[in-house]
C-alpha angles and dihedrals in degrees: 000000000000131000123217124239105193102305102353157055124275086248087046091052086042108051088043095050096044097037097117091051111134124182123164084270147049093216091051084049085052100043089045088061100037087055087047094053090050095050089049086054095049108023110184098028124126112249089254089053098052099066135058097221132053086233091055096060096037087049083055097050087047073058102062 
């Protein structure tokens, strides 16, 4: 499911927003606003809660 921010979708108003992010790595550019999207979707959750599989959250604590 995705929420609507004005005209778009959560991943639309991230990737604009976040367009001129720039980390050592592509794949870093692409995790920070994976993990974006998926706070916007579930404001207030732990970081084990906010993802369906136990890698994706680790993935999201080597993030950070």
């Amino acid at each position: 499911m995705t929420l609507s921010l004005g005209i778009g979708t959560t991943e639309e108003f991230i990737e604009q927003e976040f367009c001129d992010l720039t980390l050592k790595d592509k794949r870093l550019e692409k995790r920070a606003k994976k993990i974006l999207s998926i706070l916007q979707n579930k404001l207030g959750s732990c970081v084990r809660r906010l993802f369906l599989s136990q890698s994706e959250s680790r993935q999201a604590y080597d993030f950070f």
